[in-house]
C-alpha positions as CSV (number, residue, x, y, z in Angstrom):
1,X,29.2,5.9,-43.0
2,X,25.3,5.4,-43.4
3,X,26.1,1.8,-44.4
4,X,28.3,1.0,-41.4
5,X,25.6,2.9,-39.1
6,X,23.1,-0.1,-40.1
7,X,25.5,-3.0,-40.3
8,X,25.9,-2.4,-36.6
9,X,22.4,-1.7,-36.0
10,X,21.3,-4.8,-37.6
11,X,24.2,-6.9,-36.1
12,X,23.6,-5.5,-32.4
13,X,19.9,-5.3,-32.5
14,X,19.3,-8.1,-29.8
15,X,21.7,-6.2,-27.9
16,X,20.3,-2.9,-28.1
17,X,16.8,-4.2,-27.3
18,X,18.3,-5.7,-24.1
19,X,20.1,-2.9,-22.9
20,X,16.8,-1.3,-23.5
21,X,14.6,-3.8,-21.7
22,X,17.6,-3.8,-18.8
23,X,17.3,0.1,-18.3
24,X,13.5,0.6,-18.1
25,X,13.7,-2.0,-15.7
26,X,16.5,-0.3,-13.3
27,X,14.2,2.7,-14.0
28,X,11.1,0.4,-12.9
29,X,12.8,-0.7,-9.9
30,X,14.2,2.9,-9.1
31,X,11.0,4.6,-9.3
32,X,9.3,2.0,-6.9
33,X,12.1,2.2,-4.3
34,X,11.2,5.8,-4.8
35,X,8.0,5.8,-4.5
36,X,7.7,3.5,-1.3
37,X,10.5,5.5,0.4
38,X,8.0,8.6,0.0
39,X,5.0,6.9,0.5
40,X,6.7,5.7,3.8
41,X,7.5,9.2,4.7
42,X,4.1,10.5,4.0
43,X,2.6,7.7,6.1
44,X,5.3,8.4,9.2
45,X,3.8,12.2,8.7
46,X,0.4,11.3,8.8
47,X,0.7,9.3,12.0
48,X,3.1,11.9,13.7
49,X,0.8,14.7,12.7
50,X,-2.3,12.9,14.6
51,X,0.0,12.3,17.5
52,X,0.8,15.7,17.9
53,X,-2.9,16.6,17.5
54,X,-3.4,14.1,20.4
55,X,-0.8,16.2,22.6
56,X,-2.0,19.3,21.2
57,X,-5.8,18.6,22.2
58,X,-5.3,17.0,25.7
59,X,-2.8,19.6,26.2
60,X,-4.7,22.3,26.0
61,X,-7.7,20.6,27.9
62,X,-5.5,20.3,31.2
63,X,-4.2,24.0,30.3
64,X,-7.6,25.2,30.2
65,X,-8.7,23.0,33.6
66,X,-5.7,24.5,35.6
67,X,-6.4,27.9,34.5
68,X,-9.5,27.3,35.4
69,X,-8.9,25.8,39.0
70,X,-6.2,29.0,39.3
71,X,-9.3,31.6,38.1
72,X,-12.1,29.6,40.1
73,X,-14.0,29.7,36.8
74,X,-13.7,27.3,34.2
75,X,-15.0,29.3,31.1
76,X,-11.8,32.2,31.7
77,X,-9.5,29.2,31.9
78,X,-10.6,27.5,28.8
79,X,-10.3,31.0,27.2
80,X,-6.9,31.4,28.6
81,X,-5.9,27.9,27.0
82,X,-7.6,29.0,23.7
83,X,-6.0,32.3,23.2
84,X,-2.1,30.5,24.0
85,X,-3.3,27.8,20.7
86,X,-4.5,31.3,19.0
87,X,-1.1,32.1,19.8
88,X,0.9,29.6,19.2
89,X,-1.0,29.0,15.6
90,X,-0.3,32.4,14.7
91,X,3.5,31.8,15.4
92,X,3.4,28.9,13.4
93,X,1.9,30.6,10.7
94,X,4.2,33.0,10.7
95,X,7.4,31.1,11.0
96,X,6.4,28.4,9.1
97,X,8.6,29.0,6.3
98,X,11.8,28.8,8.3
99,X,10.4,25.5,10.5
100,X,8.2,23.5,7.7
101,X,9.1,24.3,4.4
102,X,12.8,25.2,4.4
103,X,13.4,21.6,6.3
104,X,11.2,19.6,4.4
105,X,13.1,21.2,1.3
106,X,16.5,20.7,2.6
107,X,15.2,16.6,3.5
108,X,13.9,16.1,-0.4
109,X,17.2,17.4,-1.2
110,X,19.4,15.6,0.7
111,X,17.4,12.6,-0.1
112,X,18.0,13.1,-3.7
113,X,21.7,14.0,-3.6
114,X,22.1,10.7,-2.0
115,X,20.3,8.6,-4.6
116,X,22.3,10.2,-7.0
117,X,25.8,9.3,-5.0
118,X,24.5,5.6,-5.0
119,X,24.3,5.1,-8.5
């Protein structure tokens, strides 16, 4: 039995190395289409995140201006236009889990399931 274990190892050895060179480089391959996929993902985030700072800052600005045209006092609207971000980044924090984390874990997921169906 030992015998016939090297007899094939020594006949087949060019073809074992090549299967070997051919899967690390499906795994070479697999982990770069992985890694830009994320990378692409994270850059998408990055932008969209800024966007939404954009929206968020100039937002609030014309909040705080049209309070402040309503109140005839610019300070109270600005306040009024702080305390609804206060507000809304405490209702972030609070739901975050359900609206940030849960998706984000749900994408990854899904993302993986369907690598996996490919191959």
């Amino acid at each position: 039995m030992e015998q016939d274990l090297f007899e094939f190892l020594s006949t087949n050895k060019k073809l074992l190395q090549e299967y070997v060179e051919v899967r690390i480089s499906i795994f070479k391959l697999e982990l770069i289409k992985t890694s830009s996929q994320i990378s692409g993902l994270i850059i998408w985030l990055i932008i969209s995140i800024f966007l939404l700072f954009l929206i968020f800052i100039f937002g609030g600005i014309t909040v705080g201006f049209f309070f402040g045209e309503l109140l005839h006092s610019n300070a109270a609207g600005f306040a009024i236009a702080t305390g609804i971000i206060i507000l809304i980044a405490v209702l972030l924090t609070i739901f975050r889990k359900k609206l940030f984390i849960n998706p984000i874990i749900r994408v990854l997921i899904k993302q993986y399931s369907n690598e996996e169906e490919e191959k």
